[in-house]
C-alpha positions in Angstrom: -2.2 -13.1 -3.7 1.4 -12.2 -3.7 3.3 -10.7 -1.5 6.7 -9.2 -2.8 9.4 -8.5 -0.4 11.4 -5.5 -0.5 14.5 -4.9 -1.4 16.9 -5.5 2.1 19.3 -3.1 0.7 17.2 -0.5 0.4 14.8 -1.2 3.7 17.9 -1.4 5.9 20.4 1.4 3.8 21.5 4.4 5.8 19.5 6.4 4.2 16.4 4.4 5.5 17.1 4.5 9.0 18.0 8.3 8.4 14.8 8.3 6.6 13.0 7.0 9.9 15.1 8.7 12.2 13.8 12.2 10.4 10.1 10.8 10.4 9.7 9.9 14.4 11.7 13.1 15.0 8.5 15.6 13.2 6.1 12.8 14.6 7.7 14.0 18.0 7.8 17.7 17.4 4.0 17.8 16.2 3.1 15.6 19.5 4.9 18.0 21.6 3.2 21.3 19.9 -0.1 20.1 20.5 0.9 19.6 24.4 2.3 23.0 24.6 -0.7 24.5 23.2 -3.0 22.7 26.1 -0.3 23.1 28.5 -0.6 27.2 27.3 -4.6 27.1 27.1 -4.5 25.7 30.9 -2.3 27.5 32.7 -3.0 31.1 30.7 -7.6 30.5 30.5 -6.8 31.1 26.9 -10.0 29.4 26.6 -8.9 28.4 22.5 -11.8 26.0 22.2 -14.0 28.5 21.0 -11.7 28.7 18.3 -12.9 24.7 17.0 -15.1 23.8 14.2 -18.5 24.9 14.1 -20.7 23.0 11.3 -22.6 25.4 8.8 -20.9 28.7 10.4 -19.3 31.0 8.3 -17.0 32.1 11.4 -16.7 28.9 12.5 -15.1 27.6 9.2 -11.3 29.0 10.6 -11.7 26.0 12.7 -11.1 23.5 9.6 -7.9 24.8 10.4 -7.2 25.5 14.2 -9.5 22.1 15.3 -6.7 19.4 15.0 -4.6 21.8 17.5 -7.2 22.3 20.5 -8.3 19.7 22.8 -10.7 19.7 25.6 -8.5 18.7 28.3 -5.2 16.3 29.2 -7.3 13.0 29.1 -8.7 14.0 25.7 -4.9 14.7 24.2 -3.3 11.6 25.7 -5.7 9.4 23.5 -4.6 10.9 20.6 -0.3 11.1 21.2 0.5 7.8 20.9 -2.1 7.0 17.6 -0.6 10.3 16.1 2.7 9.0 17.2 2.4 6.1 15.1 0.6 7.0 12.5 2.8 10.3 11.7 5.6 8.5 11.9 4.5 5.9 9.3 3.1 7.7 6.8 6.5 10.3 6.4 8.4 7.2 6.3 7.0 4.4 4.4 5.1 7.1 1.9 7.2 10.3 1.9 6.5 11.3 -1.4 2.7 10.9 -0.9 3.3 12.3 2.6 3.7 15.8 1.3 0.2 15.7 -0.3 -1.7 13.8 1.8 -1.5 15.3 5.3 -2.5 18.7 4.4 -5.7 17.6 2.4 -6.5 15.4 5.4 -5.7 18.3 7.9 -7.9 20.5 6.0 -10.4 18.1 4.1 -11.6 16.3 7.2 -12.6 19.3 8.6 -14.2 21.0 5.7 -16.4 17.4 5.4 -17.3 18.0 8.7 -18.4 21.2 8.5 -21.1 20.4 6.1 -22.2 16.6 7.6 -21.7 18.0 11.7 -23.9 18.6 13.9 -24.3 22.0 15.1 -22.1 21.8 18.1 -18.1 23.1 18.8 -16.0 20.2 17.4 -12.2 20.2 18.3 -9.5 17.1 18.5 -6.8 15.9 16.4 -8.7 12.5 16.3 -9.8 13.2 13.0 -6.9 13.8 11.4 -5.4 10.5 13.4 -8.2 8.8 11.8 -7.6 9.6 8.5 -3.7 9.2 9.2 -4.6 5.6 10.0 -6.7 4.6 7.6 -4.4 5.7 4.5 -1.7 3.7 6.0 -3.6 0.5 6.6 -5.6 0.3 3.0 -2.2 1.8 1.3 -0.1 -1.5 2.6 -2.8 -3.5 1.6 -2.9 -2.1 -2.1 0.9 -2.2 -1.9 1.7 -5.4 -1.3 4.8 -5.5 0.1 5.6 -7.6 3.2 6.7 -4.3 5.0 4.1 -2.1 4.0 1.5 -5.1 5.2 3.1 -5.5 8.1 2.9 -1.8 9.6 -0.9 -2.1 7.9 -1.4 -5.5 10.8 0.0 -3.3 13.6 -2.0 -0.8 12.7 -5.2 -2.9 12.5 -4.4 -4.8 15.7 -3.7 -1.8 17.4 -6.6 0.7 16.6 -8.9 -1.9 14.6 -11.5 -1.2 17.4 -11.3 2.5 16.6 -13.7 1.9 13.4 -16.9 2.1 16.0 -15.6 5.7 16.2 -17.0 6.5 13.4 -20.6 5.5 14.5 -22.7 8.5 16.3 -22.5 6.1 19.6 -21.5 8.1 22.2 -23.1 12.1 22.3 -19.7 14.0 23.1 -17.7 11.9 20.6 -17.3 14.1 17.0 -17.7 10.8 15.3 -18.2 13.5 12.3 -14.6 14.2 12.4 -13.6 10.8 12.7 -15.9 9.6 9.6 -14.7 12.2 7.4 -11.1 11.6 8.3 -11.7 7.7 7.5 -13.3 8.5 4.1 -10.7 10.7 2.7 -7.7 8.6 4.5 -9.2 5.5 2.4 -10.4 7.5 -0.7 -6.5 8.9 -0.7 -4.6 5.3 -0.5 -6.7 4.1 -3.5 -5.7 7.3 -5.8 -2.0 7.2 -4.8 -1.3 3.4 -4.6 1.1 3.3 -7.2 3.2 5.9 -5.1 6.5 4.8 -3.1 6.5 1.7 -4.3 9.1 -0.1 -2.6 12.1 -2.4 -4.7 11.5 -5.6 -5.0 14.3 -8.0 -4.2 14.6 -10.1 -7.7 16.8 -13.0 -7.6 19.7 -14.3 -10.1 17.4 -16.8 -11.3 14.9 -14.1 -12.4 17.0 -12.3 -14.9 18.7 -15.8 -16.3 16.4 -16.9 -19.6 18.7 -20.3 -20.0 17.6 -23.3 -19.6 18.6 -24.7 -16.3 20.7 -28.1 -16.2 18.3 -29.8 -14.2 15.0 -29.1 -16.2 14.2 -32.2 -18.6 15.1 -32.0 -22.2 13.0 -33.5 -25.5 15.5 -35.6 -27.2 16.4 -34.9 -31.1 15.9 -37.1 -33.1 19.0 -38.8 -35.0 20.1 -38.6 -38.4 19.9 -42.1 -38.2 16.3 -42.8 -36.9 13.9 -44.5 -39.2 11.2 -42.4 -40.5 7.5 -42.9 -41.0 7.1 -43.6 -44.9 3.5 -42.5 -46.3 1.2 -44.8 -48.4 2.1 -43.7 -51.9 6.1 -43.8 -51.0 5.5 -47.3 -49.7 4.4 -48.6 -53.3 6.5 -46.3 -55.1 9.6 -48.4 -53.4 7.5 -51.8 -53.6 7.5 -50.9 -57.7 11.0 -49.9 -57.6 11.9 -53.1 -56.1 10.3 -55.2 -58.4 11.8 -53.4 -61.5 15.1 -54.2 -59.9 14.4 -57.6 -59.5 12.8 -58.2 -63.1 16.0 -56.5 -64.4 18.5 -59.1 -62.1 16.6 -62.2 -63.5 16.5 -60.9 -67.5 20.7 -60.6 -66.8 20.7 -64.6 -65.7 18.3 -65.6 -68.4 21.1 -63.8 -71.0 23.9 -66.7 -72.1 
C-alpha cells in the first residue's frame, strides 16, 4: 500500500491556511448557533424538543430538518461541540468541494433514514449528523491515500473510534437510530466521492527524467573488432576455400 505525500507547497500555501482559517471559523459559528438555541429554549420554556424527529409521523417528518438543532439539555450539547468541532472543521477543509454536497444530504438523509428505521419515540441531537461527519472523513482518508488525509483519518479514529458502539441499541435513551443512519450514509458518501479533492502529489526531479542515470550498469557493445560465431556450413565453406588456395600456391611451384 502506498502512501503518497502531498504537495508541501500546496498543504502549507496561504491559501491553505486561509482555507483552514475559513473552515474552523463556520465550524465555530455552527457550534455557537446550536448553544444559542439551548441557551434560548432554557431561559425562554420554548420547549423546541417537541419540534424533533418522530419516526413514521407525517408531522413529525419537519424534524428531519429542525433535529440536529435541539438538544435535551447542556450535558447532552457539550458531547457533541467538540466532535462537531472537529469534524466540521475537517471535512470544509480537507474536502471543500465535496463539503458543499455532503453536509446537506447528511443533515437531511440521516434523518429521513431514521424516520423510517426509528423507533416510535421524539429523537433530537446533532449526534447524528456528527456521526456521519466522522465517518466520511475517516473512510475518505483511507481511500485517499495521502499521508495528510490518513493522518486526520488516525486522529479521528483514536479520538471517537469507541463511538462505533453508538450505533448499537445499547443504551434505551441513546437514538442509536440516528447515529446508524448517519454512519451508513457518512461511509456510503466517502466511497462515491473518493476521487474528489484529491490532493497534489509531490513528484520528484527524478520522476520526470527518462535518462539513463550515470550510475545504473550498462551492457557493453560489442566491437567491430570482436570475433564472431561462424555457423557449420560457413566453417567448411572457408575450410574449401582454403584448400583451393593452397592447391593453387603448390601448381605455381610445380610450374619451371
Amino acid at each position: 500500500m502506498l502512501i503518497n505525500k502531498p504537495d508541501p507547497q500546496f498543504i502549507s500555501s496561504k491559501r491553505a491556511q486561509r482555507n483552514f482559517s475559513l473552515a474552523l471559523k463556520i465550524a465555530l459559528w455552527a457550534v455557537l448557533l446550536l448553544w444559542l438555541i439551548l441557551i434560548a429554549d432554557s431561559m425562554l420554556g420554548l420547549h423546541l424538543a417537541r419540534f424533533g424527529l418522530r419516526p413514521r409521523h407525517i408531522p413529525g417528518l419537519v424534524g428531519i430538518f429542525t433535529a440536529p438543532l435541539l438538544h435535551g439539555g447542556f450535558e447532552h450539547l457539550f458531547s457533541n461541540t467538540l466532535p462537531l468541532l472537529i469534524s466540521l472543521t475537517a471535512i470544509l477543509y480537507l474536502y471543500p468541494a465535496s463539503a458543499m454536497r455532503v453536509i446537506p444530504v447528511i443533515w437531511i438523509g440521516s434523518g429521513l433514514l431514521a424516520w423510517f428505521i426509528g423507533r416510535p419515540s421524539l429523537h433530537f441531537g446533532a449526534s447524528g449528523f456528527v456521526y456521519g461527519l466522522l465517518a466520511y472523513v475517516f473512510i475518505g482518508g483511507l481511500l485517499r491515500l495521502d499521508m495528510r488525509s490518513v493522518a486526520v483519518s488516525v486522529m479521528v479514529w483514536f479520538l471517537y473510534g469507541s463511538m462505533i458502539w453508538g450505533v448499537l441499541p445499547i443504551r434505551p435513551n441513546m437514538s442509536w437510530e440516528l447515529h446508524l443512519s448517519g454512519a451508513i450514509l457518512g461511509v456510503a458518501l466517502a466511497i462515491a466521492y473518493r476521487r474528489w479533492d484529491i490532493a497534489p502529489v509531490k513528484r520528484y526531479a527524478w520522476e520526470d527524467d527518462d535518462g539513463v542515470p550515470e550510475w545504473f550498469p550498462q551492457r557493453e557493445l560489442p566491437s567491430e573488432d570482436t570475433a564472431r560465431e561462424v555457423s557449420a556450413e560457413e566453417a567448411s565453406l572457408l575450410d574449401l576455400e582454403t584448400g583451393n588456395d593452397e592447391n593453387e600456391s603448390g601448381g605455381d611451384r610445380n610450374l619451371p
